[in-house]
C-alpha positions as CSV (number, residue, x, y, z in Angstrom):
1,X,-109.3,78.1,47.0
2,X,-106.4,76.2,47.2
3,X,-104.8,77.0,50.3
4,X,-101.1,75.7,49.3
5,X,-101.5,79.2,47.4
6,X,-102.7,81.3,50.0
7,X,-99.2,79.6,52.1
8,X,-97.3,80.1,49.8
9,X,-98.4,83.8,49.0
10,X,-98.1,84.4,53.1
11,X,-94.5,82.6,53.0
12,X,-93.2,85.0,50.1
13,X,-94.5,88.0,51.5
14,X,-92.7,87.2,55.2
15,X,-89.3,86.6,53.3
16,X,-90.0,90.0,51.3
17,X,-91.1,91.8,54.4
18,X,-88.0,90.4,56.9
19,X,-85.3,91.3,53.9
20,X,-86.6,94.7,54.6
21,X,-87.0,94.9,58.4
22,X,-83.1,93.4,57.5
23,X,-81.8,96.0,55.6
24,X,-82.9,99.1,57.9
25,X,-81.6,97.7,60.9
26,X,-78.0,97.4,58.8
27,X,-78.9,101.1,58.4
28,X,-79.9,101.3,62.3
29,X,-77.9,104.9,62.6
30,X,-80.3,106.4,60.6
31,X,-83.2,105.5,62.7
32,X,-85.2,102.2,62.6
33,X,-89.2,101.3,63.3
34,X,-89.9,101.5,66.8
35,X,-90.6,97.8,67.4
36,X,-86.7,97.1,65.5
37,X,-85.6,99.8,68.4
38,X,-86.8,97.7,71.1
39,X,-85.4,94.4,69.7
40,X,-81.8,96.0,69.0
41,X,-82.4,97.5,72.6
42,X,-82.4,93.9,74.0
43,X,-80.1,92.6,71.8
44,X,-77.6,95.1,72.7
45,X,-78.6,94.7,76.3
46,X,-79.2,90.9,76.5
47,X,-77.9,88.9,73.7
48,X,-79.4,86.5,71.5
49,X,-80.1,87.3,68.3
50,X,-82.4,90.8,67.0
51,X,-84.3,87.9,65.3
52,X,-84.9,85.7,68.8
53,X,-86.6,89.1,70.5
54,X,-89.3,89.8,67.6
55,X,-89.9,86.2,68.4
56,X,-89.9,86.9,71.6
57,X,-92.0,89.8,71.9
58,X,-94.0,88.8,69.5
59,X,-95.5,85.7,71.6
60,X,-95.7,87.7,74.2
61,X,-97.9,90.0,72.2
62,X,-100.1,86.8,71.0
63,X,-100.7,86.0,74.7
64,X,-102.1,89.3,75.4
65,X,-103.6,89.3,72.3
66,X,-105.8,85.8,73.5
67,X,-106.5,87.1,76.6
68,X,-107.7,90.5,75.1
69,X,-109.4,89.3,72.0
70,X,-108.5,85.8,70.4
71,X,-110.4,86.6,67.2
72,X,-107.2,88.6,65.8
73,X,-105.4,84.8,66.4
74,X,-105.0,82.7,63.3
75,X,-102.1,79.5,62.8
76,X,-100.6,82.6,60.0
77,X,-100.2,84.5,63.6
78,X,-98.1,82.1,65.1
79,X,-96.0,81.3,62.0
80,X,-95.4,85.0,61.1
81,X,-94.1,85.2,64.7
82,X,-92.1,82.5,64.4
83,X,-90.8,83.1,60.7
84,X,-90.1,86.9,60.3
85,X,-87.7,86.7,63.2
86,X,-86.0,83.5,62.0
87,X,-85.8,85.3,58.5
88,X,-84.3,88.3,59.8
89,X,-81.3,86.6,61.5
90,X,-81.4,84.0,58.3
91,X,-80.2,87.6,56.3
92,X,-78.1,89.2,59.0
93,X,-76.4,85.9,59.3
94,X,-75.9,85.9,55.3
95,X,-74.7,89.2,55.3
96,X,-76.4,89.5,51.2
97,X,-78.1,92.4,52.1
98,X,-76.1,95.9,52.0
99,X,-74.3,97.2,54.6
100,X,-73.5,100.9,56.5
101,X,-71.6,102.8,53.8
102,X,-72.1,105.9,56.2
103,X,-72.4,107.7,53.0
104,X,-75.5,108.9,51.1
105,X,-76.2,105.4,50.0
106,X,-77.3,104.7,53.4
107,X,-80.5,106.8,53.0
108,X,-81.3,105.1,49.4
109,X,-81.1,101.9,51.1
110,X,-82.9,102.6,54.4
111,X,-85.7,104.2,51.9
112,X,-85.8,100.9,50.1
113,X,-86.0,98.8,53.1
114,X,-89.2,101.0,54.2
115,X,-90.5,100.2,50.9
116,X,-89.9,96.5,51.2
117,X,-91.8,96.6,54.4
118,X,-94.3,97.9,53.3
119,X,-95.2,95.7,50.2
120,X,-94.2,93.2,52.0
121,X,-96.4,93.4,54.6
122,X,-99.3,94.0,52.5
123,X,-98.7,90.6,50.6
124,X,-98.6,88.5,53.2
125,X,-101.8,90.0,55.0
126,X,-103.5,89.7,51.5
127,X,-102.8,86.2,52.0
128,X,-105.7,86.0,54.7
129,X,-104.4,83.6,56.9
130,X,-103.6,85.8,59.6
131,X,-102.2,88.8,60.6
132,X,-98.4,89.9,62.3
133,X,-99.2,89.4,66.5
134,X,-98.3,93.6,66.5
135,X,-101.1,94.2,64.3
136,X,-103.4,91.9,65.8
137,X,-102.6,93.1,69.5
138,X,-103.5,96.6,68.3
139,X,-107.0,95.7,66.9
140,X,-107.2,93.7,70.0
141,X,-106.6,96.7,72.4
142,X,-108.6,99.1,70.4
143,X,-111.8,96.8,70.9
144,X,-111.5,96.3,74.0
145,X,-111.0,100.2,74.7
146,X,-113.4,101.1,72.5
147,X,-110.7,103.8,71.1
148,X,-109.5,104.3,67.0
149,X,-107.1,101.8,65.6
150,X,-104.8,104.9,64.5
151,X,-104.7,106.7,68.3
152,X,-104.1,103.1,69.3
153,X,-101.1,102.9,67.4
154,X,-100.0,105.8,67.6
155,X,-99.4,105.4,71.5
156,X,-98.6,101.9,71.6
157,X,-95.7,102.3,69.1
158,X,-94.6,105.7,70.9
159,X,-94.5,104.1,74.2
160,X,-92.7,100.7,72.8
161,X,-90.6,103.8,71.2
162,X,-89.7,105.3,74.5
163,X,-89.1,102.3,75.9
164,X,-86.2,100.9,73.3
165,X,-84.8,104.4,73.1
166,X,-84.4,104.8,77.5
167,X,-82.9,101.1,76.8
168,X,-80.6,102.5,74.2
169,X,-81.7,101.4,71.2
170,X,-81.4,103.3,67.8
171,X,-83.7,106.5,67.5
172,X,-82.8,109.4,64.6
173,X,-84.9,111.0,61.9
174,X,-85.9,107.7,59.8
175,X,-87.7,106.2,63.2
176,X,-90.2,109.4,62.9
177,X,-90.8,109.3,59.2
178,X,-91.2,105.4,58.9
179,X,-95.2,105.3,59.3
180,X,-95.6,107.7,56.2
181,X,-93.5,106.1,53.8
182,X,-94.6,102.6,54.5
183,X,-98.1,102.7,55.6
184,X,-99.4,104.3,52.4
185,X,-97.3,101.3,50.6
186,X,-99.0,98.7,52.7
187,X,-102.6,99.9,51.5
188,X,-102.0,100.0,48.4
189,X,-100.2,96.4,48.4
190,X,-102.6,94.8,50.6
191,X,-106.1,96.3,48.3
192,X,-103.8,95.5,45.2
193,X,-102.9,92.2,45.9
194,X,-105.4,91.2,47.9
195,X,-107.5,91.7,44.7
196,X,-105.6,89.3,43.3
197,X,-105.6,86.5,45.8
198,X,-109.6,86.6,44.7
199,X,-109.1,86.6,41.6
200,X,-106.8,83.7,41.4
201,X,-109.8,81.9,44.4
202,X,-112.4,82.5,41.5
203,X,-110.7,81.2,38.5
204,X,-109.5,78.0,40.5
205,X,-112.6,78.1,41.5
206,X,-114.0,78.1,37.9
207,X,-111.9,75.4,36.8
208,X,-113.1,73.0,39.2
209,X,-116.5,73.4,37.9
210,X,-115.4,72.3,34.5
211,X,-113.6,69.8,35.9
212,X,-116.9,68.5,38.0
213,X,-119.0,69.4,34.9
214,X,-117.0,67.2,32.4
């Protein structure tokens, strides 16, 4: 397959899946993912940018990661690092994305943004080139400890959960009820799509056949 596709398709769904991660931390007082709770933690805390500290954390996560297990490690790794924070600031520093109305519009847009996640994320993991350094620390850590990917997340994002909210980062009801409405998204994105990146390998495929055969 072309992999100027497969780039492409990874690139799109990074810009798709930072607009969201975007938009629910300009609806932080509703409650935001736990790993957005620890970066507005440090943020708050620190300085830089929200952006610079999913960088951050996320290398931090990829070095773990490659001393835990480096088969969860592709170059798409390192870029999504790299790129979903850069993209998030890229909005923030934009401002085109909605803001706080403190009004019931708040939860329609904090809804969307969940939604936005999720799909997404489930584009650019169809993509294949490599997973986001959270998820691959995760599959990482529940090889190595021989325990469920789900009870492994579970307590890695509750503990990076305690940590961002003793720091003093943004915890209400949304933070608890994000998993639910975007995981089920993400399946569905990542079987759908991914479906399609093969489909789109085979008829590329197909053509250069012709191509050979003629």
């Amino acid at each position: 397959m072309n992999k100027s596709f497969r780039w492409l398709f990874f690139l799109l769904g990074i810009m798709v899946f930072s607009s969201g991660i975007a938009l629910t931390i300009n609806m932080q007082h509703l409650g935001i993912h736990p790993w957005d709770v620890l970066n507005v933690a440090m943020f708050e805390k620190v300085g830089f940018t929200i952006g610079s500290w999913n960088i951050i954390i996320s290398m931090i996560l990829i070095v773990v990661c490659l001393i835990l297990d480096r088969r969860y490690i592709k170059v798409g790794t390192f870029f999504n690092a790299i790129l979903v924070g850069s993209f998030v600031d890229f909005y923030h520093w934009t401002g085109i994305l909605p803001t706080a109305t403190d009004t019931w519009l708040d939860i329609m847009f904090i809804l969307i943004g969940i939604g936005i996640m999720g799909f997404g994320g489930g584009m650019y993991n169809a993509a294949g080139v490599g997973s986001g350094p959270r998820d691959g620390f995760m599959l990482a850590l529940s090889d190595k400890l021989g325990a469920p990917i789900g009870r492994v997340r579970i307590i890695t994002e509750c503990s990076v959960l305690v940590i961002g909210l003793i720091i003093g980062g943004p915890v209400f009801i949304f933070t608890f009820v994000f998993t639910f409405i975007q995981s089920p998204i993400f399946q569905a994105t990542y079987l759908k799509l991914g479906d399609f990146v093969l489909k789109v390998e085979y008829n590329q495929h197909k053509k250069r056949n012709k191509k050979h055969a003629s």
